[in-house]
C-alpha positions as a printed NumPy array, in Angstrom:
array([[-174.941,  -87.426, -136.877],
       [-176.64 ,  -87.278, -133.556],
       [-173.788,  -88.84 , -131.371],
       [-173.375,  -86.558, -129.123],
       [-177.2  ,  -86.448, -127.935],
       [-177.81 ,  -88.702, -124.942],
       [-181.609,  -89.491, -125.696],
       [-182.138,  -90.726, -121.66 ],
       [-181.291,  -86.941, -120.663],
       [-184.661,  -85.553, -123.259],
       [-187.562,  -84.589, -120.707],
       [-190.31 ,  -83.72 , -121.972],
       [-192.988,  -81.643, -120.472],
       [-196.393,  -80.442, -121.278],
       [-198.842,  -78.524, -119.354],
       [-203.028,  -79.136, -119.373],
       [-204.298,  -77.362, -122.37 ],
       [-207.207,  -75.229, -121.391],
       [-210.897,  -75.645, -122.814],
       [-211.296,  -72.874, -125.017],
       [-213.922,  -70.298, -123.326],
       [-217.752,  -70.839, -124.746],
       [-218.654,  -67.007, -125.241],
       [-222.201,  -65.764, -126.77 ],
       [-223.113,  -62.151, -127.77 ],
       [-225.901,  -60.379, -127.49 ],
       [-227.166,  -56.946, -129.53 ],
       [-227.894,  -53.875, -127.541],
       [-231.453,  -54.029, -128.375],
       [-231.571,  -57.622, -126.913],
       [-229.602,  -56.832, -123.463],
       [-231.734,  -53.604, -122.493],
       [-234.826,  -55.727, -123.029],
       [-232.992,  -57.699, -120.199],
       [-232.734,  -54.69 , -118.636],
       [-236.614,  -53.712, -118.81 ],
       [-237.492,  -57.176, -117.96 ],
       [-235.936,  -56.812, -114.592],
       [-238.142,  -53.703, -114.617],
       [-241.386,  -55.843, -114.711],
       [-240.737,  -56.559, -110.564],
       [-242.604,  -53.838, -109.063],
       [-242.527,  -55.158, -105.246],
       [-240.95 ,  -57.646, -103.297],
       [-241.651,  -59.443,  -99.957],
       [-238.733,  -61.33 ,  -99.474],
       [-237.471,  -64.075,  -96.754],
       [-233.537,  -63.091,  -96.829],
       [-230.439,  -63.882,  -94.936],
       [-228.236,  -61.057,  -94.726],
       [-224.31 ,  -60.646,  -93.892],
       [-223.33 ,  -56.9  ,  -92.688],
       [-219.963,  -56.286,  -93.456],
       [-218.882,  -52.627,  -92.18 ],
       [-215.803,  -50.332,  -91.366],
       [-215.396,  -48.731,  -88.007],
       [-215.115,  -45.404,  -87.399],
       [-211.204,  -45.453,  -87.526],
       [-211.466,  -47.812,  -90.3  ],
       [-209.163,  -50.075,  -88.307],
       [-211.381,  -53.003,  -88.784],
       [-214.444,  -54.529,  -90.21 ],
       [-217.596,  -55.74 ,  -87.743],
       [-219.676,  -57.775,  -89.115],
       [-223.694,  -59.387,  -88.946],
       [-223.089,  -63.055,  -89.632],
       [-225.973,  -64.884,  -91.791],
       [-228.708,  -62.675,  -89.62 ],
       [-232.062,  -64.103,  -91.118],
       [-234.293,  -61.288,  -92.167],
       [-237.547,  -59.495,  -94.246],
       [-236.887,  -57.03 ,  -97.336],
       [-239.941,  -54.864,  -98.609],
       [-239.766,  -53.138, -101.165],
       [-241.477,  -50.826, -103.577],
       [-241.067,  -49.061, -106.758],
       [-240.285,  -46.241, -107.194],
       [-238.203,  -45.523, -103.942],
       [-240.012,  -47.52 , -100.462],
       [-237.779,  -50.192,  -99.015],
       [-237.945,  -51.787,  -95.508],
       [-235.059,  -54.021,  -93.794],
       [-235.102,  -55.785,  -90.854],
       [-232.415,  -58.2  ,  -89.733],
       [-232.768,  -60.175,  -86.907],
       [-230.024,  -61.612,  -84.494],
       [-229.842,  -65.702,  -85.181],
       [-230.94 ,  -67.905,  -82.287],
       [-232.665,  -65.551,  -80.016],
       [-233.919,  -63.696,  -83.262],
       [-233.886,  -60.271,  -81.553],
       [-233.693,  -57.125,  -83.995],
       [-230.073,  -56.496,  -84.932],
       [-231.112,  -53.5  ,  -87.256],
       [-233.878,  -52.248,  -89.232],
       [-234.26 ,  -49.52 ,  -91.927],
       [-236.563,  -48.106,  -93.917],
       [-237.043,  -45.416,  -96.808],
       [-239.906,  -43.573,  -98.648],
       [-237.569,  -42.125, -101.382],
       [-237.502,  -38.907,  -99.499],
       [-235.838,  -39.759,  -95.882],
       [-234.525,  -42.826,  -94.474],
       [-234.561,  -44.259,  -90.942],
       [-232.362,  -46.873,  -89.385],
       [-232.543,  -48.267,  -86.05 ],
       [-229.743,  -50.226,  -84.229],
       [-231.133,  -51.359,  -81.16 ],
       [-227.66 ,  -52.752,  -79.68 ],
       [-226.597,  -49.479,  -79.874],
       [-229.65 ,  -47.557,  -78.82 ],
       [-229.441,  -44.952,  -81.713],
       [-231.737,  -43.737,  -84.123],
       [-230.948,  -41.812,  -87.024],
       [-232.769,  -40.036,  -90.163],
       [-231.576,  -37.977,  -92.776],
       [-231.869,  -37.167,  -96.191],
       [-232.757,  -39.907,  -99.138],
       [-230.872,  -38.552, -101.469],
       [-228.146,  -36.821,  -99.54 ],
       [-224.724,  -38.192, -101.488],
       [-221.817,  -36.557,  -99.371],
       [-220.82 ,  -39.965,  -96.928],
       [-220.531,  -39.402,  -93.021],
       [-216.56 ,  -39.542,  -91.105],
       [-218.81 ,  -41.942,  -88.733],
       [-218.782,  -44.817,  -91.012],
       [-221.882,  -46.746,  -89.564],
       [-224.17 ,  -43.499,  -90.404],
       [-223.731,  -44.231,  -94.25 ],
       [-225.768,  -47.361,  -94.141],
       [-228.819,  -46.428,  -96.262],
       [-231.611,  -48.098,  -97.059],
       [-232.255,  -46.443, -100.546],
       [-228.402,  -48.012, -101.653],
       [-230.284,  -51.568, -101.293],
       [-233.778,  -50.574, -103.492],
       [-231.075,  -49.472, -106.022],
       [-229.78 ,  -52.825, -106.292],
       [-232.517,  -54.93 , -105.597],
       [-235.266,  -52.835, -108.154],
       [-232.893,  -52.435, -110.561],
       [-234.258,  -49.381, -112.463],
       [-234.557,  -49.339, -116.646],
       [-233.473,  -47.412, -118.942],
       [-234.807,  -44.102, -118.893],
       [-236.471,  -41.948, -121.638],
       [-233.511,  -38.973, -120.96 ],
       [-231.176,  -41.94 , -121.382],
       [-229.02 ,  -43.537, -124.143],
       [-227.637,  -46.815, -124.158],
       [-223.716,  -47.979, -125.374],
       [-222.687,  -51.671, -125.386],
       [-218.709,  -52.669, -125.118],
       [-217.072,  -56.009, -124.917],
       [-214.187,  -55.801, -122.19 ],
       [-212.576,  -58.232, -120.189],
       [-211.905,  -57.914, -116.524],
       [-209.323,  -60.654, -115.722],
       [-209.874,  -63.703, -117.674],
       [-213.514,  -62.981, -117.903],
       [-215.441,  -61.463, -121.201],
       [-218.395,  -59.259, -120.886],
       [-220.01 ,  -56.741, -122.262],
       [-221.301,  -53.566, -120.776],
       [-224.608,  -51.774, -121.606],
       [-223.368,  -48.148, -120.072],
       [-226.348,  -45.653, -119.611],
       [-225.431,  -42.082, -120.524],
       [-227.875,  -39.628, -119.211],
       [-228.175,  -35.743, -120.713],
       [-229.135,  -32.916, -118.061],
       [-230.887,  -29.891, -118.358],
       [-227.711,  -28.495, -119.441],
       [-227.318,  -30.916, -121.977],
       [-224.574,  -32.258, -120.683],
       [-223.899,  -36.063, -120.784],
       [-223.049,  -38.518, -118.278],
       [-222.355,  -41.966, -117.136],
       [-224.898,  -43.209, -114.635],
       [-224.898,  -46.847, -114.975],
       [-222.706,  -49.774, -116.176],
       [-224.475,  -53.265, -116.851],
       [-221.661,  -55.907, -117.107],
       [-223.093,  -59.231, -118.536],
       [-220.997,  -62.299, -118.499],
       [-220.515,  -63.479, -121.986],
       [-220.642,  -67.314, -120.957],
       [-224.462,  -66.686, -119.838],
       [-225.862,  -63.785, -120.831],
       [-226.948,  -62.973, -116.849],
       [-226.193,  -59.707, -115.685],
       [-223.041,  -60.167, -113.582],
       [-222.908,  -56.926, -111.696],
       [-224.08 ,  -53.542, -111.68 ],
       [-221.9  ,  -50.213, -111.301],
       [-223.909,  -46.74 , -110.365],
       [-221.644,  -43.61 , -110.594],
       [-222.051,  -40.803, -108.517],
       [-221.508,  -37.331, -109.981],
       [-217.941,  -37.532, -110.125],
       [-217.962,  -40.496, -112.134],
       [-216.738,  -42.682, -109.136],
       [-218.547,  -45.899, -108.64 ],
       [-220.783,  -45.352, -105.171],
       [-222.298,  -48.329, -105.48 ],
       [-221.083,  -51.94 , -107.127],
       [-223.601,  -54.746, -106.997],
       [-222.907,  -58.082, -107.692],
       [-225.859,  -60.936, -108.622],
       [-225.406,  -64.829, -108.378],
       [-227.089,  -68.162, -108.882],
       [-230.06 ,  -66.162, -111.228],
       [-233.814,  -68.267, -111.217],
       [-236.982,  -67.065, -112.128],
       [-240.021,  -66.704, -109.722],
       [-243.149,  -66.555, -111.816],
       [-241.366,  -66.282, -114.925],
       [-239.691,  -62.967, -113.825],
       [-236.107,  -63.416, -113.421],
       [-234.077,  -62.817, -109.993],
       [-230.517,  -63.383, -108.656],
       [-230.498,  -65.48 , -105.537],
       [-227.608,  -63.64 , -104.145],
       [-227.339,  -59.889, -103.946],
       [-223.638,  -58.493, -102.894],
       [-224.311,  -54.669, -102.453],
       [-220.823,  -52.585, -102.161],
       [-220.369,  -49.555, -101.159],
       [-216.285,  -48.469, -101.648],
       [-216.578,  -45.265, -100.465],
       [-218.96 ,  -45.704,  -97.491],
       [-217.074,  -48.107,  -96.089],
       [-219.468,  -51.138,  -95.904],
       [-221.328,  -54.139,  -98.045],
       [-224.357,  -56.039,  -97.134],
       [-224.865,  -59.81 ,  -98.94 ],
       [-228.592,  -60.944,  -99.219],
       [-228.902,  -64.542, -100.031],
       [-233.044,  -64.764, -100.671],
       [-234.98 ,  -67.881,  -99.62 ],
       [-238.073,  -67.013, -100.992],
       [-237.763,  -63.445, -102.787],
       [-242.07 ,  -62.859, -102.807],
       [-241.687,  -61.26 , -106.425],
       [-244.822,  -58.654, -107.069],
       [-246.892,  -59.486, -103.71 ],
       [-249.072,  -57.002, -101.782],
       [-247.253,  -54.941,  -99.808],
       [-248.485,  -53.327,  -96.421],
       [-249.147,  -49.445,  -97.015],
       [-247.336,  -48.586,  -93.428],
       [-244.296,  -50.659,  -94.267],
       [-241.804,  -48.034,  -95.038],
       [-241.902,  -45.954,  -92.011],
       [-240.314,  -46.737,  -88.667],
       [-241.772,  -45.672,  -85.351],
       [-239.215,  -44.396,  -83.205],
       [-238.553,  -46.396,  -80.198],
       [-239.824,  -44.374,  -77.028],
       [-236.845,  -42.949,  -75.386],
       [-234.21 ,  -43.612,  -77.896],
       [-232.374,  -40.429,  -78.845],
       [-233.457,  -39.028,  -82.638],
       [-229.932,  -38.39 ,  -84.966],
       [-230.731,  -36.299,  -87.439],
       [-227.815,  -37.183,  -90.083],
       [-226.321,  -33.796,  -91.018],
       [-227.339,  -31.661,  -87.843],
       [-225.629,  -31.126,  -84.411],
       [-228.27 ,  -31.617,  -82.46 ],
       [-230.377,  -34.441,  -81.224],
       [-232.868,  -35.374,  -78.36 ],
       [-234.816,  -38.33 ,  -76.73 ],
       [-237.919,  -39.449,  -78.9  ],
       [-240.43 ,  -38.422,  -76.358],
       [-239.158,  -34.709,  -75.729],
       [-239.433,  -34.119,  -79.529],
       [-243.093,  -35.677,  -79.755],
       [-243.712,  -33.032,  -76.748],
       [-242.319,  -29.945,  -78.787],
       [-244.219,  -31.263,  -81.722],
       [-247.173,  -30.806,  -79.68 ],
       [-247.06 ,  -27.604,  -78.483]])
């Protein structure tokens, strides 16, 4: 019955059959106690290595700080300090600093010196003068849910991976809902994966990612911080050696003194003059 079948020309193939993916779930109730728990790290005195990844001005091409060893201080609710340091010769490559109201940043390469406003959302044409310290302490001091918040939890899959999303819906004085936050936990650990803060028009402004997650006096912390910022042109990647979870941190830390003769940029404004001519106006 099966003459005409030439059994040497059957070939027979068979591809690796895939592990089936180990998921868990969690309840809402039991991820934003994650979330709070994260809330318990009030400062931070941390031994980093950074990697400064930023657009030019024409946004041409991407310059970059390679593995620039560094110190992050921090402070809830709003102080941060940053200070990166060239490798080798361990010169400052940048430092910034922010007290929740204004920020400073300091590139000494470039001999400019800029301040603005904290909380001023609208990004700069000249790229490198949206690097702010306050869109680090939003990532690092990763802040809880609110009392004018309300919590939603999702399962989605992005790519192969499952995870579900705690998304924090805030009400204004309008009473008017909207998405702030999106907390995307991996569904193979149960570790927050990355973070997603929406600016008012919904868009994300910033997109953190967190690896390699340990605990440091029982309080847990990622060991690598990927902070994004799409529409500002730049990311920063802090790798922590020794993060310094809830130590004592310096009351003066959060201010920078402006370097004597380096020209003040006020973000925002037109004008802008040497250090020492404005301490002289502020004088008289």
């Amino acid at each position: 019955m099966f003459a005409g079948l030439n059994t040497s020309c059957v070939v027979r193939s068979s591809k690796p059959i895939q592990a089936p993916l180990i998921t868990q779930t969690a309840t809402l109730e039991e991820l934003t106690a994650k979330l709070q728990r994260l809330g318990e790290v009030q400062t931070m005195k941390a031994t980093v290595e950074l990697r400064l990844s930023a657009e030019n001005e024409a946004r041409t091409r991407v310059q970059e700080f390679h593995d620039a060893p560094g110190y992050i201080l921090a402070r809830r609710p709003a102080e941060i300090r940053t200070i990166a340091q060239v490798p080798v010769v361990r010169t400052t490559a940048f430092q910034m600093a922010s007290n929740g109201e204004t920020f400073q940043v300091y590139l000494p390469s470039k001999k400019r010196f800029f301040v603005g406003d904290a909380t001023e959302e609208q990004p700069s044409e000249k790229r490198i003068e949206n690097i702010r310290p306050n869109h680090i302490l939003d990532a690092l001091l990763i802040e809880p849910p609110r009392a004018d918040e309300f919590a939603v939890l999702e399962n989605m899959i992005e790519g192969l991976t499952p995870y579900q999303v705690v998304s924090m819906i805030r009400v204004d004085d309008g009473k008017k809902p909207k998405l702030v936050r999106k907390f995307w936990f991996s569904r193979e650990t149960l570790e927050l994966s990355h973070m997603q803060i929406l600016d008012k028009l919904g868009n994300t402004a910033t997109l953190a990612l967190y690896e390699q997650w340990t605990e440091q006096g029982s309080l847990p912390f990622p060991t690598i911080v990927t902070v994004n910022r799409p529409a500002d042109g730049y990311s920063l990647r802090i790798q922590f050696l020794q993060p310094g979870l809830n130590e004592t941190v310096p009351e003066d830390s959060f201010v920078l003194e402006t370097p004597e003769g380096v020209t003040v940029e006020r973000i925002g404004e037109t004008e802008a003059e040497p250090a020492n001519a404005r301490a002289e106006s502020r004088k008289q």
